[in-house]
N, C-alpha and C positions, 0 to 999 in steps of 0.2 A: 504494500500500500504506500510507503514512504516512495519507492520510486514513483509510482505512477501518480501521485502529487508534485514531484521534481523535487523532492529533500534526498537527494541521493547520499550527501555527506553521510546524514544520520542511518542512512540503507545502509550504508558498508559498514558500521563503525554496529551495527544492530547485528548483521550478517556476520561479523568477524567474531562474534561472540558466541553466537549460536554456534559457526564452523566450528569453534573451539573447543567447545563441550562435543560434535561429533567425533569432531577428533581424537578426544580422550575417550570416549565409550562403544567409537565405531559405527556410531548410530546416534538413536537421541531420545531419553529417556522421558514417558509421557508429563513427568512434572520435574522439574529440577528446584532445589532450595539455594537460591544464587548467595546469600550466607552463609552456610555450610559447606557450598559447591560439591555437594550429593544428590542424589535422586535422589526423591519422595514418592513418587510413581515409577518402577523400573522399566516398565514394558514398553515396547518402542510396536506401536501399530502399521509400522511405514508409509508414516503422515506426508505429504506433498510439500508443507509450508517449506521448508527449509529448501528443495529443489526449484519449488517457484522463485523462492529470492532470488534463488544463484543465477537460472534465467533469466527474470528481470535486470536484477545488475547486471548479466553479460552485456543484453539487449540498450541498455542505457548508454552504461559506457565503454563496451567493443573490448574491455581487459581480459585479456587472454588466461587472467587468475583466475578466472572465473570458471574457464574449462575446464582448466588442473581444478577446482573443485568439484564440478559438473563428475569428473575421471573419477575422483579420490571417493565420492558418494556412491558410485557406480559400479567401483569395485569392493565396494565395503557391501555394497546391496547384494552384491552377488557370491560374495565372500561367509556372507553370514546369514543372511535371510534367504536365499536359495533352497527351495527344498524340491522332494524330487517330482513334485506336482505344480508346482507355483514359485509360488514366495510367502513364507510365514511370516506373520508376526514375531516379534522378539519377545517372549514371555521377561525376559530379563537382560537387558543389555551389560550386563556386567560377565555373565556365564555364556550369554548369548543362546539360548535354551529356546526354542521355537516352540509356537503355538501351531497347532492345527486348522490352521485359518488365515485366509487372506482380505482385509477388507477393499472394497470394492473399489474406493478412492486412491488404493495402488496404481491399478490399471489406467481408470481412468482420468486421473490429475499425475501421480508422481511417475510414473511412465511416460507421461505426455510430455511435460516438462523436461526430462531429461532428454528423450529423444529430439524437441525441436531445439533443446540448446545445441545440440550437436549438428542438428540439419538447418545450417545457416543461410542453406541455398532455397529452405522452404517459403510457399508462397506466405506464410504468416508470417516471419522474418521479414520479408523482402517490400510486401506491404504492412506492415505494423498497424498502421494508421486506420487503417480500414476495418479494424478487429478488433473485439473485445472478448476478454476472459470474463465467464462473470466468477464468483464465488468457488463456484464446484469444478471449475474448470472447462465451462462447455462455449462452445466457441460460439461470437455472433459477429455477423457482419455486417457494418456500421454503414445505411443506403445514405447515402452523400444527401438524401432530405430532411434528416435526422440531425442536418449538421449546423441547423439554422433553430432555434423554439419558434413553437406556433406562435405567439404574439409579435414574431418580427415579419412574419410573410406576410402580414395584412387580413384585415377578419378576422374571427376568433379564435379559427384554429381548433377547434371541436365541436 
């Protein structure tokens, strides 16, 4: 969200924090206690947030660190949440102990995210502008009439 308002400063320095704690856990535990700098919740469900930043930041400012983390989450997803059906949940990101279960916002946000950081030649890279992410991740595309509100085109507009 801080990118897509244009506070990118605050995005990286938000983003370097979070990396951080992956880093250390290989994943990202459902609650962390930033005063203790323990989890409080261990189970890492393989939430999206952290792969959409990293895309967004790449998308903003074209830094190549962003890939090297784009890589480093990629191989940590594959490294440890890999199972021989899917990709599990991480019952505990300290054992890395898998749950039986994949939630569905894997596939369709943190999958997605990862593969168009990667695919820079895609048409949603390439036009940006023209396209919104909403929430859950599902794609819209922004008709150039929508680029105007109803009370500037004249009449009331509904």
């Amino acid at each position: 969200l801080q990118v897509l308002v244009g506070d990118i400063n605050e995005a990286i320095c938000t983003h370097a924090l979070h990396y951080t704690i992956w880093r250390k856990y290989r994943s990202f535990p459902e609650r962390f206690d930033w005063r203790g700098k323990t989890p409080v919740v261990s189970f890492y469900p393989l939430r999206p947030e952290l792969v959409e930043s990293t895309y967004f930041l790449y998308q903003a400012t074209q830094n190549p660190f962003y890939l090297h983390v784009g890589s480093d989450l990629l191989k940590d997803l594959e490294q440890h949440a890999k199972s021989k059906c899917g990709y599990a949940t991480l019952h505990d990101v300290i054992s890395k102990e898998q749950e039986d279960r994949m939630e569905s916002f894997f596939l369709s946000e943190t999958c997605k995210y990862l593969y168009l950081l990667f695919d820079t030649n895609h048409t949603l890279n390439r036009h940006a502008s023209q396209y919104l992410f909403t929430t859950e991740g599902h794609i819209l595309r922004i008709h150039s009439n929508l680029h105007q509100k109803p009370w500037q085109k004249g009449g009331c507009g509904w």
